[in-house]
PyMOL CGO cylinders between C-alpha atoms (Angstrom):
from pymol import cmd
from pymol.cgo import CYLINDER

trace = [
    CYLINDER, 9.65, -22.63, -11.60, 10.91, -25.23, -8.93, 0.3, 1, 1, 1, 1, 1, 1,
    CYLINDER, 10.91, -25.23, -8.93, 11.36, -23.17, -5.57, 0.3, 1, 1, 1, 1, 1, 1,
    CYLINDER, 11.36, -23.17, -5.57, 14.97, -23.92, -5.82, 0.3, 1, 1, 1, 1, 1, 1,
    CYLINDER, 14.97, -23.92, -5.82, 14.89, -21.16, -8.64, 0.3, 1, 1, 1, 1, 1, 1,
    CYLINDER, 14.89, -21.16, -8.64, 13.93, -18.83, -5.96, 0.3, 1, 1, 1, 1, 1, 1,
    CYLINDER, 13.93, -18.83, -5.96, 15.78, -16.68, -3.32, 0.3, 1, 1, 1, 1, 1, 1,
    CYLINDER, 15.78, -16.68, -3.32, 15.01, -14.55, -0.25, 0.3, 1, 1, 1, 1, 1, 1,
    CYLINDER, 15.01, -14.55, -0.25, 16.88, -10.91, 0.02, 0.3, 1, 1, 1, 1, 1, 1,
    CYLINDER, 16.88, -10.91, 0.02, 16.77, -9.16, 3.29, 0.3, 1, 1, 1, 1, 1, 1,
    CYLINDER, 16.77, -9.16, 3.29, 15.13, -5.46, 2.67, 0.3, 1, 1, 1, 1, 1, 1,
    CYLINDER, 15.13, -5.46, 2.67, 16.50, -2.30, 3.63, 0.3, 1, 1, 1, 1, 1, 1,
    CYLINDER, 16.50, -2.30, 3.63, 14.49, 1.36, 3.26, 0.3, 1, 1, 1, 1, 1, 1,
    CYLINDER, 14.49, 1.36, 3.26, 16.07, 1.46, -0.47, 0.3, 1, 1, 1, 1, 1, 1,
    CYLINDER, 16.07, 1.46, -0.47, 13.83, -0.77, -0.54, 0.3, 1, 1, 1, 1, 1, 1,
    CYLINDER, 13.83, -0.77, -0.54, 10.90, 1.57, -0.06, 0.3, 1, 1, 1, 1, 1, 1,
    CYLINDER, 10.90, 1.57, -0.06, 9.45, 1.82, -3.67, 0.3, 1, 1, 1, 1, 1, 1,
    CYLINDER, 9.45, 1.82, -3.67, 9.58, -1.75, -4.58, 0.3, 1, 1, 1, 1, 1, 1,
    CYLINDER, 9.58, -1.75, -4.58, 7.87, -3.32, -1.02, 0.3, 1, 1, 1, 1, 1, 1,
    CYLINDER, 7.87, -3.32, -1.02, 5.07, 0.01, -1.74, 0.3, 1, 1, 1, 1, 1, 1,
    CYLINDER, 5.07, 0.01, -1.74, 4.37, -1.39, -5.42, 0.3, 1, 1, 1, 1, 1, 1,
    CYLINDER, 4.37, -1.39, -5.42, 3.89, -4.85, -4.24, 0.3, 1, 1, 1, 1, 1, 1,
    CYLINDER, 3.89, -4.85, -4.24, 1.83, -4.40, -1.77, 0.3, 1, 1, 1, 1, 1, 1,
    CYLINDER, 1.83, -4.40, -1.77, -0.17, -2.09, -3.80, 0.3, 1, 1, 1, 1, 1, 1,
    CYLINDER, -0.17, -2.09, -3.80, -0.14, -4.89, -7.04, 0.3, 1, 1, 1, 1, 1, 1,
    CYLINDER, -0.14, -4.89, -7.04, -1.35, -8.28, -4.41, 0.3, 1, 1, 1, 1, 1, 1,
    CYLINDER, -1.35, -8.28, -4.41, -3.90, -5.82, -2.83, 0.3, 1, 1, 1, 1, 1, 1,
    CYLINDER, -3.90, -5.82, -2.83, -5.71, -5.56, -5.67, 0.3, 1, 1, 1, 1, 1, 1,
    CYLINDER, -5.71, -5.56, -5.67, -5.04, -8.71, -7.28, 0.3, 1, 1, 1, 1, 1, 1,
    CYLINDER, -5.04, -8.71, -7.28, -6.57, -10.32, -3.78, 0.3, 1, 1, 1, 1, 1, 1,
    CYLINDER, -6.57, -10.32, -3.78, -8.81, -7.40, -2.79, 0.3, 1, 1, 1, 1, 1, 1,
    CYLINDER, -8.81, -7.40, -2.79, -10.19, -5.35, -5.42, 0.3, 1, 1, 1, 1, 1, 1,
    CYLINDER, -10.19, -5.35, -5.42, -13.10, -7.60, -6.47, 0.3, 1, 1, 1, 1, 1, 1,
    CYLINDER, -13.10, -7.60, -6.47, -14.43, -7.97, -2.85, 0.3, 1, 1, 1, 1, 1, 1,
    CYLINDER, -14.43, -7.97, -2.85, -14.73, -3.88, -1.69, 0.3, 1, 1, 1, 1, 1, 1,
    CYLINDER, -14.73, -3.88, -1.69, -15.45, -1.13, -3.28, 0.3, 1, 1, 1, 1, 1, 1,
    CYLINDER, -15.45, -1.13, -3.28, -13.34, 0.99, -5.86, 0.3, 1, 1, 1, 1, 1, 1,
    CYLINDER, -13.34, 0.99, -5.86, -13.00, 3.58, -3.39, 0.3, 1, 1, 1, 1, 1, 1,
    CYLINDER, -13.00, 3.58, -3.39, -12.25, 1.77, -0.48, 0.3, 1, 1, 1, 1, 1, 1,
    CYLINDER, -12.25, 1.77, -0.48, -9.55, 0.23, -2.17, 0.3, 1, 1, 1, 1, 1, 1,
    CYLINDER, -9.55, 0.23, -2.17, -7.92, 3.17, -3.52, 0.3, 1, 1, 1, 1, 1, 1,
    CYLINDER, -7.92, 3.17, -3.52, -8.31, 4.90, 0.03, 0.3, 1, 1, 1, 1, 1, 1,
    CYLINDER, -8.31, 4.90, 0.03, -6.31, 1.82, 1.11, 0.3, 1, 1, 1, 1, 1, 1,
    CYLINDER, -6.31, 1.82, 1.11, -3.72, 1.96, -1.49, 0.3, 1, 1, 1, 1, 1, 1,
    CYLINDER, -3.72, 1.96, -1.49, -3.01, 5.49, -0.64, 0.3, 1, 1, 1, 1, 1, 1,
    CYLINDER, -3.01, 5.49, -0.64, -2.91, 4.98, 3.07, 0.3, 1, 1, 1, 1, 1, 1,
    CYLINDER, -2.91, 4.98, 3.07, -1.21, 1.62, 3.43, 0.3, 1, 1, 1, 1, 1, 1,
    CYLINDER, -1.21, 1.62, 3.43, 1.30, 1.46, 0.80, 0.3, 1, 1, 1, 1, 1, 1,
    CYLINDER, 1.30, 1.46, 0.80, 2.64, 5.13, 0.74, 0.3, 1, 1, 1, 1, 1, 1,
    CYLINDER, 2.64, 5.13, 0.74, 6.41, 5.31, -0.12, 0.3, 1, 1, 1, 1, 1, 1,
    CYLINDER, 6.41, 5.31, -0.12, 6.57, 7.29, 3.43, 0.3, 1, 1, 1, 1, 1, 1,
    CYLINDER, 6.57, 7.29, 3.43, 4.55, 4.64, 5.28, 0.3, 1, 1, 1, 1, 1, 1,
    CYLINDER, 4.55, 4.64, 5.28, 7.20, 2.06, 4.09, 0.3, 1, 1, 1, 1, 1, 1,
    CYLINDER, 7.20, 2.06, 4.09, 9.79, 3.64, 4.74, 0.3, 1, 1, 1, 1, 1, 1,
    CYLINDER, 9.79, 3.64, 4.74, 8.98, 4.25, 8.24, 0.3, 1, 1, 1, 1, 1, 1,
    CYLINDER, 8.98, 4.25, 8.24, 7.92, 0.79, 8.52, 0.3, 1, 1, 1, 1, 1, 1,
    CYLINDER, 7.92, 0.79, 8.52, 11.51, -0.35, 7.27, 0.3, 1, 1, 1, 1, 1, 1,
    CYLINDER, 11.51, -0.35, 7.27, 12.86, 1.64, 9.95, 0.3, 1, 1, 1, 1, 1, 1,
    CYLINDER, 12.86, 1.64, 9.95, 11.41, 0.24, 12.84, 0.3, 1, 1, 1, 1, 1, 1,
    CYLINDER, 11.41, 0.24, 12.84, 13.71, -2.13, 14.45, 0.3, 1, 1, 1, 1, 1, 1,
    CYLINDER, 13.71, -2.13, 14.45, 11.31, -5.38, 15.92, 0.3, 1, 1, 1, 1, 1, 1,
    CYLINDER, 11.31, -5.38, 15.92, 10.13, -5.31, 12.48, 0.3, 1, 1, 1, 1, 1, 1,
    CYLINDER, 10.13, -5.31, 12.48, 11.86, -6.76, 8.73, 0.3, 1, 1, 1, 1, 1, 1,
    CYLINDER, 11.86, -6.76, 8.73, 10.76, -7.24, 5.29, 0.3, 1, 1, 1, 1, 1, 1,
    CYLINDER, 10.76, -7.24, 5.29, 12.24, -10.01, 2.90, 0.3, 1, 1, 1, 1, 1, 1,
    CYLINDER, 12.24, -10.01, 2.90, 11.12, -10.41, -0.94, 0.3, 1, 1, 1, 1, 1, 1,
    CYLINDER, 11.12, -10.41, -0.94, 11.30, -13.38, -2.50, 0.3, 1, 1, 1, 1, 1, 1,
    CYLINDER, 11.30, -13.38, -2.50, 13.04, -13.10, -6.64, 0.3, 1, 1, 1, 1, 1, 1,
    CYLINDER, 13.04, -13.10, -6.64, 12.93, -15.64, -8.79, 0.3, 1, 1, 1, 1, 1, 1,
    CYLINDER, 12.93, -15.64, -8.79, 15.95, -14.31, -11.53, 0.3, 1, 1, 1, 1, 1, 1,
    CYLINDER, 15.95, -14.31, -11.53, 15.14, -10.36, -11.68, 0.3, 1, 1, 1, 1, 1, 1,
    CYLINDER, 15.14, -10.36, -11.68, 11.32, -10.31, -10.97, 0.3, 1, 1, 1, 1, 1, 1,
    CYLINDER, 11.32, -10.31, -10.97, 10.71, -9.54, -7.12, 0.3, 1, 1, 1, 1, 1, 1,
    CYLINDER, 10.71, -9.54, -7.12, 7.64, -12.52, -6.90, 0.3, 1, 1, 1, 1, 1, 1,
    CYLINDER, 7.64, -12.52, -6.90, 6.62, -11.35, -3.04, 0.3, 1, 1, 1, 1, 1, 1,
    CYLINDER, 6.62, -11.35, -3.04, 7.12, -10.08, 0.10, 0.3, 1, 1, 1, 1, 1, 1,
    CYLINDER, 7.12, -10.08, 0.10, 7.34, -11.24, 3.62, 0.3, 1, 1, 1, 1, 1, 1,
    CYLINDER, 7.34, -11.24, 3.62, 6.88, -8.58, 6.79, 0.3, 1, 1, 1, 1, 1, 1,
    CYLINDER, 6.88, -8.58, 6.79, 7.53, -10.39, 10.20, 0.3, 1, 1, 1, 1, 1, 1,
    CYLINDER, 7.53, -10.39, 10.20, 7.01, -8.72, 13.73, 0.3, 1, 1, 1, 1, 1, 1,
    CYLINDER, 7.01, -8.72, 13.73, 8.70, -8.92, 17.18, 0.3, 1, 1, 1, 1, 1, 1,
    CYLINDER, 8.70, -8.92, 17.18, 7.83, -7.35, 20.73, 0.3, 1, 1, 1, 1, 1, 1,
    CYLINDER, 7.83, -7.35, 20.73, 6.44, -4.58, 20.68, 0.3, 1, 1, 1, 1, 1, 1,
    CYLINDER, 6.44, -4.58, 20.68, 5.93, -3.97, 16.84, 0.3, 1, 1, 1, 1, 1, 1,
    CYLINDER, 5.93, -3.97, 16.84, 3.53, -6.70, 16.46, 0.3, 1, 1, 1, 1, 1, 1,
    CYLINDER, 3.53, -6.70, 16.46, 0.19, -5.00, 16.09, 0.3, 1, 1, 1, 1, 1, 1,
    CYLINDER, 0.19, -5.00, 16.09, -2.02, -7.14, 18.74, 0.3, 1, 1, 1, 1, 1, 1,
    CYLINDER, -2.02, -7.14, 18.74, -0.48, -9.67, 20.66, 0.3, 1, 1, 1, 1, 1, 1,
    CYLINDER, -0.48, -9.67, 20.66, 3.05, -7.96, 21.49, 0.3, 1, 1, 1, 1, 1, 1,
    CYLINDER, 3.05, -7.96, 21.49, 4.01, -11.20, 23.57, 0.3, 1, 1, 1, 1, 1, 1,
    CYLINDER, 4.01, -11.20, 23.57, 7.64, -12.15, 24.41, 0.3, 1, 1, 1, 1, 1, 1,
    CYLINDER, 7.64, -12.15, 24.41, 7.14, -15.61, 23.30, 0.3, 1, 1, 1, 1, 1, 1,
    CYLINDER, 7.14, -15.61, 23.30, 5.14, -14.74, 20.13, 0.3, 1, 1, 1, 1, 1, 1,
    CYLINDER, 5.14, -14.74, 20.13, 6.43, -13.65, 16.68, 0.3, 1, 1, 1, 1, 1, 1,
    CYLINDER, 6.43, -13.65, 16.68, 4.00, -12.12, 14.08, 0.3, 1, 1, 1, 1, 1, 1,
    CYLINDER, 4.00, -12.12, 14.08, 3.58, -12.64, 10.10, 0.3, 1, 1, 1, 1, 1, 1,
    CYLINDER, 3.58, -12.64, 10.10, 1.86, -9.30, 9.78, 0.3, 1, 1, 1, 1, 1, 1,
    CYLINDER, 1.86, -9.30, 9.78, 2.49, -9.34, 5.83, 0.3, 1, 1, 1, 1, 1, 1,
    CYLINDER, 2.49, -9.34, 5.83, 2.97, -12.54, 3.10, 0.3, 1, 1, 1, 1, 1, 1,
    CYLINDER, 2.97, -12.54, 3.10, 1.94, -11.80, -0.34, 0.3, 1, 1, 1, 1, 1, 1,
    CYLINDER, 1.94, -11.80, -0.34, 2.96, -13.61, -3.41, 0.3, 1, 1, 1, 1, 1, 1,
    CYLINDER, 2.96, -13.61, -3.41, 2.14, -12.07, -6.97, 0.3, 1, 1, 1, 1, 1, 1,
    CYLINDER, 2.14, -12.07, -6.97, -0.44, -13.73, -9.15, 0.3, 1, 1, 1, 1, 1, 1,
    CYLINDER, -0.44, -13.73, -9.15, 2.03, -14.86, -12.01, 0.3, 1, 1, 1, 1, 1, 1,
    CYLINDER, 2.03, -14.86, -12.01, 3.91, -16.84, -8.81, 0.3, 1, 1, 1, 1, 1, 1,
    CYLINDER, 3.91, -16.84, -8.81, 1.14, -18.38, -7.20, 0.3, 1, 1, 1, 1, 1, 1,
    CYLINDER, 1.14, -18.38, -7.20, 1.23, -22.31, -6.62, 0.3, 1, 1, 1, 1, 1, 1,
    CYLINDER, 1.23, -22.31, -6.62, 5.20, -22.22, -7.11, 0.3, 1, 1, 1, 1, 1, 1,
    CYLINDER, 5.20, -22.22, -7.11, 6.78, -22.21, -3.44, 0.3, 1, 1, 1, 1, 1, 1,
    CYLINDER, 6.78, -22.21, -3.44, 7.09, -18.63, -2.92, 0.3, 1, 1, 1, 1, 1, 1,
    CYLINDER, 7.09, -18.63, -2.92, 4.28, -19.05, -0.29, 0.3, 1, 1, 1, 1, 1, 1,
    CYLINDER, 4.28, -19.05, -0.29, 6.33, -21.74, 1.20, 0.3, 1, 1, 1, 1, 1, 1,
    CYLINDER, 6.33, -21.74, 1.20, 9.68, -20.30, 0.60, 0.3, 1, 1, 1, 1, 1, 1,
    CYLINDER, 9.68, -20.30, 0.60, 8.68, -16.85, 2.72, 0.3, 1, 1, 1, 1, 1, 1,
    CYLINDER, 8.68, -16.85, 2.72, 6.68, -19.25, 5.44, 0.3, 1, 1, 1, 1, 1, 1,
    CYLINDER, 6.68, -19.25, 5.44, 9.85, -20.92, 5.93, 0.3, 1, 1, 1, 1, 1, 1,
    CYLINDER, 9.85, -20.92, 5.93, 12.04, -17.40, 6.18, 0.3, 1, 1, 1, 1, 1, 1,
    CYLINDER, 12.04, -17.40, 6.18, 9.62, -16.40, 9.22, 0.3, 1, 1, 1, 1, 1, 1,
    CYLINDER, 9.62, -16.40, 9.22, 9.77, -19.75, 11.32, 0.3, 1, 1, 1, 1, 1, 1,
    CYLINDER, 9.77, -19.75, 11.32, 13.72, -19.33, 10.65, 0.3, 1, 1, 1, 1, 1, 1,
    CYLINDER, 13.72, -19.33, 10.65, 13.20, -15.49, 11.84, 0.3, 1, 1, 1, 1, 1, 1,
    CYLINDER, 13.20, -15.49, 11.84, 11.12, -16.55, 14.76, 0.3, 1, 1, 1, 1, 1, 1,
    CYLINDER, 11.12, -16.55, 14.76, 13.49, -19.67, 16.06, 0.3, 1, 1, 1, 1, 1, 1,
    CYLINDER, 13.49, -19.67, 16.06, 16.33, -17.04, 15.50, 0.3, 1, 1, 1, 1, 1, 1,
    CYLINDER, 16.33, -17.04, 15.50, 14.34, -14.79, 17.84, 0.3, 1, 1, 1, 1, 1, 1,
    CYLINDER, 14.34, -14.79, 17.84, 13.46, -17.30, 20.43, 0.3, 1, 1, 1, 1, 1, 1,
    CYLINDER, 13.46, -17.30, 20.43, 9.98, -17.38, 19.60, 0.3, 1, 1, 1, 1, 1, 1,
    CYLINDER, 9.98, -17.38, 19.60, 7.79, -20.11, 21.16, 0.3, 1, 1, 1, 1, 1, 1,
    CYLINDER, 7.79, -20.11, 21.16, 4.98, -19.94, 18.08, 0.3, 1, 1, 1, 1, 1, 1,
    CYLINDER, 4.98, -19.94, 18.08, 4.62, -17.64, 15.09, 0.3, 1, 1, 1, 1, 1, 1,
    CYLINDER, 4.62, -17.64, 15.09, 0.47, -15.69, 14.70, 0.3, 1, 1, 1, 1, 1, 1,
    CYLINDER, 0.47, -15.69, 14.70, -0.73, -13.89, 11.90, 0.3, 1, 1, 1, 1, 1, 1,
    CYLINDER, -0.73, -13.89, 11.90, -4.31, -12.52, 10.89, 0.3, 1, 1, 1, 1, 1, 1,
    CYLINDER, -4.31, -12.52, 10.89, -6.67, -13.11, 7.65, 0.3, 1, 1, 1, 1, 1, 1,
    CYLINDER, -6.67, -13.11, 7.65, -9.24, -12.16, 6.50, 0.3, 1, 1, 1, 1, 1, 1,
    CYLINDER, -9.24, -12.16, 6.50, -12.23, -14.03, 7.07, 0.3, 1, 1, 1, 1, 1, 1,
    CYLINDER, -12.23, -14.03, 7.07, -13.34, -14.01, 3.07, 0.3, 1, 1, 1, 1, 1, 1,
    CYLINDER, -13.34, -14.01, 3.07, -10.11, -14.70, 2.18, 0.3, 1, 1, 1, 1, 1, 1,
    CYLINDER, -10.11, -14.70, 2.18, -10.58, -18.62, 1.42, 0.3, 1, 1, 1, 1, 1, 1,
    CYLINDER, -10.58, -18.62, 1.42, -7.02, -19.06, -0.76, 0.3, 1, 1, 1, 1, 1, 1,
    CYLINDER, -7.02, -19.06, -0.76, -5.24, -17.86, 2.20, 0.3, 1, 1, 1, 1, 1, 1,
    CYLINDER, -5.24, -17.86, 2.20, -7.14, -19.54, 5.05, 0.3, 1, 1, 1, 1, 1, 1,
    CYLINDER, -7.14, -19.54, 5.05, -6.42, -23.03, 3.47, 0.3, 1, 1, 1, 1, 1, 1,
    CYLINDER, -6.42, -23.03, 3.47, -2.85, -22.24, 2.61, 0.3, 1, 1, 1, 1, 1, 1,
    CYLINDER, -2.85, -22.24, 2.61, -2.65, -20.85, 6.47, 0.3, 1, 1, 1, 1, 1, 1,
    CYLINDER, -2.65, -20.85, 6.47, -4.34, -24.52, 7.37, 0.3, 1, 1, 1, 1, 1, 1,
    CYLINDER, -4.34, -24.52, 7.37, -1.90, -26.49, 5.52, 0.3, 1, 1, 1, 1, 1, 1,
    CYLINDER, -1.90, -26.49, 5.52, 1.05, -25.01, 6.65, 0.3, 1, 1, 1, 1, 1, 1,
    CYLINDER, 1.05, -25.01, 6.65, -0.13, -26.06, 10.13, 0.3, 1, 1, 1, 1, 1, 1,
    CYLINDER, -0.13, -26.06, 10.13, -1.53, -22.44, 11.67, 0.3, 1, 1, 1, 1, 1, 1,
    CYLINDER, -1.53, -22.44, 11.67, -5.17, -22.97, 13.67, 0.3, 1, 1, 1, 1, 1, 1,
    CYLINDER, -5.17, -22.97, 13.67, -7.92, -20.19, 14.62, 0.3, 1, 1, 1, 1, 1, 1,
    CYLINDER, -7.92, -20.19, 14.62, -7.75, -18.92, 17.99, 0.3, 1, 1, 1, 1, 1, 1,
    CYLINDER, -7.75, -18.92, 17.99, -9.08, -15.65, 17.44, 0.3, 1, 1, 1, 1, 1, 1,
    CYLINDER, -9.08, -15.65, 17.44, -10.81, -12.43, 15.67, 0.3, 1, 1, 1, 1, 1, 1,
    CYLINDER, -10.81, -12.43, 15.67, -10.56, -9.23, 15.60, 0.3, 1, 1, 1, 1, 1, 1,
    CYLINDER, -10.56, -9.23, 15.60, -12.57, -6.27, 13.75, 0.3, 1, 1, 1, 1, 1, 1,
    CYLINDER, -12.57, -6.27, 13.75, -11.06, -3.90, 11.61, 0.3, 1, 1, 1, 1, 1, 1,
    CYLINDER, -11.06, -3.90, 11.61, -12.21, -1.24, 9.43, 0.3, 1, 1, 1, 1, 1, 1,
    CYLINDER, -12.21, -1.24, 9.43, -11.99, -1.28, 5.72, 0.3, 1, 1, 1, 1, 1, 1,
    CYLINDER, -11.99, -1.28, 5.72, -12.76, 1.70, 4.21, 0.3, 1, 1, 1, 1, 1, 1,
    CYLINDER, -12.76, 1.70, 4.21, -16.80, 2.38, 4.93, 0.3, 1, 1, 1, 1, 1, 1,
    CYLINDER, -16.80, 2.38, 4.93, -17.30, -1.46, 5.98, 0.3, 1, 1, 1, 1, 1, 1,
    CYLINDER, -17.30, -1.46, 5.98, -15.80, -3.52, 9.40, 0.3, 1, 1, 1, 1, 1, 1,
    CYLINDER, -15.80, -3.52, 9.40, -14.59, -6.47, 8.87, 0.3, 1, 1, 1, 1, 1, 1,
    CYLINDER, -14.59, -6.47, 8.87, -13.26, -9.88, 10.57, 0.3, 1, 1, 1, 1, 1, 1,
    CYLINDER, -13.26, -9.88, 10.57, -9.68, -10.78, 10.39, 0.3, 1, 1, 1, 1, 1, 1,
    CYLINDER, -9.68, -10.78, 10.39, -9.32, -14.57, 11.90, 0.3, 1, 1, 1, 1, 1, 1,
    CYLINDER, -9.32, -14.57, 11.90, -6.31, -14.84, 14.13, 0.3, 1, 1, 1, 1, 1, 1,
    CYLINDER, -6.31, -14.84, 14.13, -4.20, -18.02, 13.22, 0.3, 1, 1, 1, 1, 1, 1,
    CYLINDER, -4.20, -18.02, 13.22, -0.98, -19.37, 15.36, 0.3, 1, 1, 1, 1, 1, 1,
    CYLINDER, -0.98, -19.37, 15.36, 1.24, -22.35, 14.59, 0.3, 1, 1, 1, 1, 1, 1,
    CYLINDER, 1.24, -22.35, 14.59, 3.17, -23.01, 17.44, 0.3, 1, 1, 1, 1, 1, 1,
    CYLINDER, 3.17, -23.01, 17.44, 7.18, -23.35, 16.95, 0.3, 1, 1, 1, 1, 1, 1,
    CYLINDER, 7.18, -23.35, 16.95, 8.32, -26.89, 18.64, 0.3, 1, 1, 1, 1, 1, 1,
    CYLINDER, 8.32, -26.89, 18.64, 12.03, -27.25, 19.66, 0.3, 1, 1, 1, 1, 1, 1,
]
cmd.load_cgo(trace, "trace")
């Protein structure tokens, strides 16, 4: 695929069922060899809920975009502003809280494609840089994050099922 085969859709709460199954499909591709069956399921059920979706496709400061290539959806983007973002809730700042790409479209652009759809989001907003968190055992992500520019500033704990873990806090600021 050559990224120009690829397109970004805005999402509305139709939208529900299809951002809930591919969350739920990433998660485990990324996830379930790293944390227990049960955790992960516990997850799935709380995180990727039709209703959870839904509401979160409701709230205003936040959006979701996929990214197709033809028919398939390939990922999905979630970007924060104000007071939806889930730590830093600055003026100036602008949040990727979600960027997943499916396995079969790994290594193609969609990465990119949706990276590029939030820094458009964020200028659009008036954003002065754009943050996001990762895990800290997530090593694909952390080097994509570092080539696309983004540098640690932070951590924060979060709870995984049984088992805290350490999300590292990455922001790439915006330029003019």
């Amino acid at each position: 695929m050559s990224i120009g085969e690829a397109r970004i859709e805005k999402c509305g709460r139709r939208d529900a069922p299809v951002i809930a199954e591919i969350g739920r499909t990433t998660f485990v591709e990324t996830y379930a060899d790293q944390t227990s069956a049960e955790d992960v399921q516990e997850h799935l059920a709380h995180a990727y809920s039709r209703d959870r979706v839904d509401a979160e496709l409701a709230e205003p400061d936040s959006t979701f975009f996929v990214a197709k290539v033809g028919d398939a959806v390939a990922g999905y983007l979630k970007v924060n502003r104000g007071l939806a973002q889930t730590e830093l809730r600055e003026v100036t700042g602008f949040e990727i809280e979600s960027l997943y790409v499916l396995k079969a479209f790994k290594g193609q652009g969609v990465g990119t494609l949706l990276l590029n759809k939030a820094f458009e989001e964020a200028h659009r907003g008036g954003a002065e840089y754009v943050w996001l968190g990762v895990w800290e055992r997530n090593s694909p992500a952390r080097r994509f994050w570092k080539r696309m520019g983004f540098v640690e500033f932070d951590s924060h704990a979060f709870r995984f099922g049984s088992v805290e873990h350490t999300d590292l806090m990455m922001r790439r600021e915006l330029g003019a």
